[in-house]
C-alpha positions as CSV (number, residue, x, y, z in Angstrom):
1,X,42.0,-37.8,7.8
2,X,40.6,-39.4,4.7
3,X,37.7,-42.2,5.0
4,X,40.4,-45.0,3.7
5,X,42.7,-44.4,6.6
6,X,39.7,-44.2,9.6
7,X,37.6,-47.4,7.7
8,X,41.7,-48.8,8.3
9,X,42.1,-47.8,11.6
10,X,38.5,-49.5,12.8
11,X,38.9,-52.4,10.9
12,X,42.2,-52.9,12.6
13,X,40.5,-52.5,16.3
14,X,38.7,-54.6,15.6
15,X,40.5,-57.4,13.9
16,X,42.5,-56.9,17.2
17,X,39.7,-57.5,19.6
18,X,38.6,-60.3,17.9
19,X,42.2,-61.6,18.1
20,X,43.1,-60.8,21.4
21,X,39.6,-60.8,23.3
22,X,37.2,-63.5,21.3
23,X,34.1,-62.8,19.6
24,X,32.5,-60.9,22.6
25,X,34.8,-58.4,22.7
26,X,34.6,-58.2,18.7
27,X,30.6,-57.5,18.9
28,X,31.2,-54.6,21.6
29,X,34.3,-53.1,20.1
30,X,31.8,-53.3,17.1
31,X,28.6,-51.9,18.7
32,X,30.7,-49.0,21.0
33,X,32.2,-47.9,17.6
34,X,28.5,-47.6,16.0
35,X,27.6,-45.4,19.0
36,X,30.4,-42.7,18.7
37,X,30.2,-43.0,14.6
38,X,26.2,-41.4,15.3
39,X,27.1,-39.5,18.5
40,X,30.0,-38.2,16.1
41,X,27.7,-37.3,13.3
42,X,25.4,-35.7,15.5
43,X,28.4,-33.5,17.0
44,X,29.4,-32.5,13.3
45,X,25.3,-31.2,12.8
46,X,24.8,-34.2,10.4
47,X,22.0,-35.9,11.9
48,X,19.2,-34.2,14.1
49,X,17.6,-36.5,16.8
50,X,14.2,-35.8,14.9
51,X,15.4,-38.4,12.0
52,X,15.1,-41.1,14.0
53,X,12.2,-40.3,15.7
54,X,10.0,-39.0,12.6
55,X,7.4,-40.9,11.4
56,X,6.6,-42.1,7.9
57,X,4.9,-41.3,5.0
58,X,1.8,-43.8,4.7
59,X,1.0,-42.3,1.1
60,X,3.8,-44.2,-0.3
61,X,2.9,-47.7,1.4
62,X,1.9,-50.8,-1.0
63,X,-0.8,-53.3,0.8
C-alpha cells in the first residue's frame, strides 16, 4: 500500500471522528494513530528505543 492511499485512509478517520464524535474524539483518533505510526515503526526495525532516549551532542550547542 502506497503512502498516498494510507496518508488517505487516516485523513479520512479522522475527518470522520471529527464529524461524527467532535473535536475530542478528533484529538484521540489523532494522538492513538501517532502511537501505532511509532509502535509500527519500531515493529518494522526502523526506530530503536535508544533514539529517544539518547542524549545530545553539547559540542554543537551555540550560547
Amino acid at each position: 500500500m502506497s503512502m498516498a492511499v494510507v496518508g488517505m485512509v487516516a485523513g479520512m478517520a479522522l475527518g470522520f471522528a471529527g464529524y461524527f464524535g467532535g473535536f475530542g474524539a478528533f484529538l484521540l483518533v489523532a494522538a492513538l494513530g501517532a502511537v501505532g505510526f511509532v509502535a509500527g515503526r519500531f515493529l518494522d526495525g526502523d526506530l530503536e528505543p535508544g533514539d529517544f532516549f539518547r542524549a545530545r551532542d553539547r559540542g554543537d550547542r551555540r550560547r
